[in-house]
C-alpha positions in Angstrom: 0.0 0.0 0.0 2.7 2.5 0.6 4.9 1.0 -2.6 1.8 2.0 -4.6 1.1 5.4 -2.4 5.0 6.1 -3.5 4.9 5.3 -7.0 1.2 7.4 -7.5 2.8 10.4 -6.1 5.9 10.3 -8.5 3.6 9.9 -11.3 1.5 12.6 -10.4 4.4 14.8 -9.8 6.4 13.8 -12.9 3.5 13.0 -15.9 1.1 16.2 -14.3 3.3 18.8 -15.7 2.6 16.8 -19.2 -1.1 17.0 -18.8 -0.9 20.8 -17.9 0.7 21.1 -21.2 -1.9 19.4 -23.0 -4.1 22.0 -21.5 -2.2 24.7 -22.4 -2.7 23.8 -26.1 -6.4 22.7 -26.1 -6.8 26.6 -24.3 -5.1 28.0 -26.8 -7.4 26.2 -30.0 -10.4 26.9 -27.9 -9.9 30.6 -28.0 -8.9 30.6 -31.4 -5.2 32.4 -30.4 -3.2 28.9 -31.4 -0.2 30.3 -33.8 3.4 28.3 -34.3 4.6 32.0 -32.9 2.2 32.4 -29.7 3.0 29.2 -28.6 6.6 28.7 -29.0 6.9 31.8 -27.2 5.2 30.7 -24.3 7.1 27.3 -24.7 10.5 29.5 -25.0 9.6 31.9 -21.6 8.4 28.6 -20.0 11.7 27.2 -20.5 13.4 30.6 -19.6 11.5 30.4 -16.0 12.9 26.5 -15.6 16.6 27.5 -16.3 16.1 30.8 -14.1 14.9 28.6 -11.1 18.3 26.0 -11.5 20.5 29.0 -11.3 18.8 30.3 -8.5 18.7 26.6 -7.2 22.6 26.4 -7.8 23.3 29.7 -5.7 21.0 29.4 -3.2 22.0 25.4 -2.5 19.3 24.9 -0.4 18.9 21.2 0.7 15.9 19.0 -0.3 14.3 18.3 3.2 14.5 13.9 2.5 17.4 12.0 0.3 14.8 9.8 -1.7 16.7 7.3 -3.3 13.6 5.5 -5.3 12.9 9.4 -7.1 14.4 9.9 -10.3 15.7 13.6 -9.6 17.9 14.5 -12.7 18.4 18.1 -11.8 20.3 17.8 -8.3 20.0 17.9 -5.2 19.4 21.7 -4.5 15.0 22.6 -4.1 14.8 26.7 -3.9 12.5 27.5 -6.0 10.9 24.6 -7.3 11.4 24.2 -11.3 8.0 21.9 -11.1 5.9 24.9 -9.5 7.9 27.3 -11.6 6.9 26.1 -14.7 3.6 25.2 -14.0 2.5 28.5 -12.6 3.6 30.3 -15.8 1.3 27.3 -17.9 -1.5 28.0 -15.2 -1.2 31.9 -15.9 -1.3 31.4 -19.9 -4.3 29.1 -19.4 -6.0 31.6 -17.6 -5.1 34.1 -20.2 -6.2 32.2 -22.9 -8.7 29.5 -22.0 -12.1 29.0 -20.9 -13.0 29.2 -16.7 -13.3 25.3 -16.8 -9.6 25.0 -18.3 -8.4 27.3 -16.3 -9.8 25.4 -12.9 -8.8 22.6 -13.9 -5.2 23.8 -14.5 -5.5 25.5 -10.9 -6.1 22.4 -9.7 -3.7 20.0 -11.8 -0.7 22.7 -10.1 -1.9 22.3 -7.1 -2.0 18.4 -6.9 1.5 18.3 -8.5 2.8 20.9 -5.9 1.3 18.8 -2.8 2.8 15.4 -4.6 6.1 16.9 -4.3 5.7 18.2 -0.9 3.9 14.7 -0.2 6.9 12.6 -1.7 9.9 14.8 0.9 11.2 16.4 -2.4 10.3 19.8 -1.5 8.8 21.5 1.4 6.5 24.6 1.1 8.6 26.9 1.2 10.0 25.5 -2.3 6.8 25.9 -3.6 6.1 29.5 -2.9 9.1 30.6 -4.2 8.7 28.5 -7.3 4.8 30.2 -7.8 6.7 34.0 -6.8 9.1 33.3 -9.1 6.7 31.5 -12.2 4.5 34.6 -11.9 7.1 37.2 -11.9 8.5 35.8 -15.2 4.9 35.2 -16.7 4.1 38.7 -15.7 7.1 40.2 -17.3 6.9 38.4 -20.6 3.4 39.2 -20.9 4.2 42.8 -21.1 6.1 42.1 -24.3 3.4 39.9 -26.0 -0.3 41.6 -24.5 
C-alpha cells in the first residue's frame, strides 16, 4: 500500500506537468489564439523560468528536506525554488489568459495536486513551492508585457 502510495505520487508529480501542457494547447485552440509563434513563445519563456529557477537553485543550495533514493531527480539535489511549481505557474497563468473558466480550474487544480505530490513525496517543502509560484508569476508577468 505504501509502494503503490510512492509510485502514485511520483507519477502525479512527474506525468502532471505533461497533462498541464496538454491544456495549455487545447486553451489555446479553444480561443482561437493557437499560432506556431504564440506558442513557441510561451514554450520558450516557460523554458526561460525553468533554467532561471536552477540558477537560482545552484546559488542558493538549499537542501531537499529527505534523500529519496527510489525518485528519479535529474536536476540535483538543491530545491529553492521549485522548477516543477515554476513552470507550472507560468502554464496555469497562460491558461488563464487564454482559455475557458473550466480550463483554467482545472489547471489551478492539476498545479496544485503536482505541488502537494512533491511536498507529499519529501522532495520539496512549502517553502520550495512558494518561491517556485513567486518566481513562475514574476517571469509570466514580465513576458506578458512584451506579447499583450
Amino acid at each position: 500500500m505504501v509502494q503503490a502510495h510512492k509510485r502514485g505520487l511520483i507519477f502525479l508529480a512527474e506525468y502532471g506537468v505533461i497533462f498541464q501542457g496538454t491544456l495549455f494547447i487545447l486553451s489555446c485552440f479553444e480561443s482561437g489564439v493557437f499560432s506556431v509563434w504564440f506558442f513557441s513563445f510561451w514554450v520558450a519563456i516557460t523554458l526561460f523560468a525553468l533554467v532561471l529557477a536552477s540558477l537560482i537553485k545552484r546559488v542558493l543550495k538549499k537542501k531537499r528536506p529527505e534523500k529519496r533514493k527510489e525518485l528519479f531527480m535529474p536536476f540535483g539535489e538543491y530545491t529553492f525554488p521549485s522548477g516543477h511549481a515554476t513552470g507550472m505557474t507560468v502554464i496555469t497563468l497562460c491558461i488563464f489568459t487564454v482559455g475557458s473558466m473550466p480550463l483554467s480550474v482545472l489547471s489551478l487544480l492539476v498545479s496544485a495536486c503536482v505541488m502537494s505530490a512533491r511536498v507529499d513525496a519529501r522532495v520539496h517543502d512549502w517553502i520550495d513551492m512558494v518561491g517556485g509560484i513567486v518566481l513562475g508569476s514574476f517571469v509570466f508577468y514580465s513576458a506578458s508585457t512584451l506579447i499583450l
